[in-house]
N, C-alpha and C positions, 0 to 999 in steps of 0.2 A: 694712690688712686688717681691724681691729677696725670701725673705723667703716661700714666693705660690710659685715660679718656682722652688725652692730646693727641695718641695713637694713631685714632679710627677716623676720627671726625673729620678729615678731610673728605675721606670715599662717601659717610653717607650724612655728613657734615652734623658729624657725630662721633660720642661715644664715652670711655668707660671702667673696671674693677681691681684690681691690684698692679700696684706699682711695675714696671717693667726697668728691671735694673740699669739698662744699656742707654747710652745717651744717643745712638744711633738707632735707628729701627726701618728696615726695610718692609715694604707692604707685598704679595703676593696675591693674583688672581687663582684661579679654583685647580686650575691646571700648573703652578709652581712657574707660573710666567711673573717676574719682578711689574710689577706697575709705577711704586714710586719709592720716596724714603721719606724718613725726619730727622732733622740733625737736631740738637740740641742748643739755646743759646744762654747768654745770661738772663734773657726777659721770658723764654719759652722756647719753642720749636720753631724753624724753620719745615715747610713741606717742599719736597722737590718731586717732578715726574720721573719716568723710566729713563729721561735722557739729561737725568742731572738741572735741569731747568726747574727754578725757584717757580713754584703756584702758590703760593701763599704763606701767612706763618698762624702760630697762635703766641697770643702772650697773655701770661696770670696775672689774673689780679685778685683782691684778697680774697674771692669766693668760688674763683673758678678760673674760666679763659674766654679771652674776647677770641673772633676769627677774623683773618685779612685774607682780600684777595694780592696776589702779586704788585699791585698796585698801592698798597698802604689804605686801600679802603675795607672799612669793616664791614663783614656779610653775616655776621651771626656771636653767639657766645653761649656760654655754659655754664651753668650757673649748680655748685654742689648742693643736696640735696642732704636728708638725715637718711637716703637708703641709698644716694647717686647722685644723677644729676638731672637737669631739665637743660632743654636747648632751646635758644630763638633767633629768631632772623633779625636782620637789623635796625627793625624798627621797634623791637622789644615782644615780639610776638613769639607766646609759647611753640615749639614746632615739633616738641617732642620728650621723652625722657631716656632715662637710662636707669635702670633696679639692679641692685645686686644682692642674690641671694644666698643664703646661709652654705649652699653649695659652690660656689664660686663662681657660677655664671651671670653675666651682663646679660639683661634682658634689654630689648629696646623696641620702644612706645611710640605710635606715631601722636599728634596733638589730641585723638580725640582715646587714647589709651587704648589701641587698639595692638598686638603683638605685632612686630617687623621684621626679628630677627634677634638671634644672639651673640656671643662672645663667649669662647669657655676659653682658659689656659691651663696648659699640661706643662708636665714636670719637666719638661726641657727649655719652657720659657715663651715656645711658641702660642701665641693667641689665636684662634680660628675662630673664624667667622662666617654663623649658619642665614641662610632666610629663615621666614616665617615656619617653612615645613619642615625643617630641619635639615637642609643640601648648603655642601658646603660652598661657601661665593668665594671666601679669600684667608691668607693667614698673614699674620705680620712677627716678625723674629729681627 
């Protein structure tokens, strides 16, 4: 589950539901255009954009993941939950959640639990990624 929520959370600095086996993981916009990646490290993820350029990383810690800008400064973290996760900025402020349901889809919350948008993954491994109304914004594989 850590490693699927390390996934997302850059694009909507967030995210979310079963493990994703690959230690690399490319992100995709709605149209199959690459946008960025995440490599994997010993402490967590590294995020890079479409031209290979580091934007930030996440690193775990024993309940979730803190987030950094490129800069080593923290802008947020994630914290597991008993159905997902909750997210805040980095002054500790709630910003959002993450639910996962008996069906396998990520649900995600903004602060005041209002629906944003989901996450389902298919048997190929690919994760897509809905708005609130159900159009798809991106996938990541």
């Amino acid at each position: 589950m850590k490693k699927f929520l390390s996934i997302f959370l850059v694009f909507y600095f967030v995210a979310l539901t079963t493990a994703i086996a690959e230690a690399n993981v490319n992100s995709y916009d709605q149209y199959g255009r690459k946008t960025g990646s995440y490599r994997q490290t010993s402490s967590g993820y590294n995020t890079y954009n479409q031209h290979g350029q580091k934007t930030g990383s996440f690193r775990e810690t024993s309940n979730g993941y803190n987030q950094y800008d490129q800069y080593g400064r923290k802008t947020g973290s994630y914290r597991e939950t008993s159905s997902g996760y909750n997210s805040y900025d980095q002054y500790g402020r709630k910003t959002g959640s993450y639910k996962t349901g008996s069906n396998g889809v990520t649900t995600k919350y903004d602060q005041y639990g209002r629906k944003t948008g989901s996450f389902k993954k298919d048997s190929s491994g690919r994760v897509t990624e809905y708005d609130k109304y159900g159009r798809k914004v991106g996938s990541y594989k």
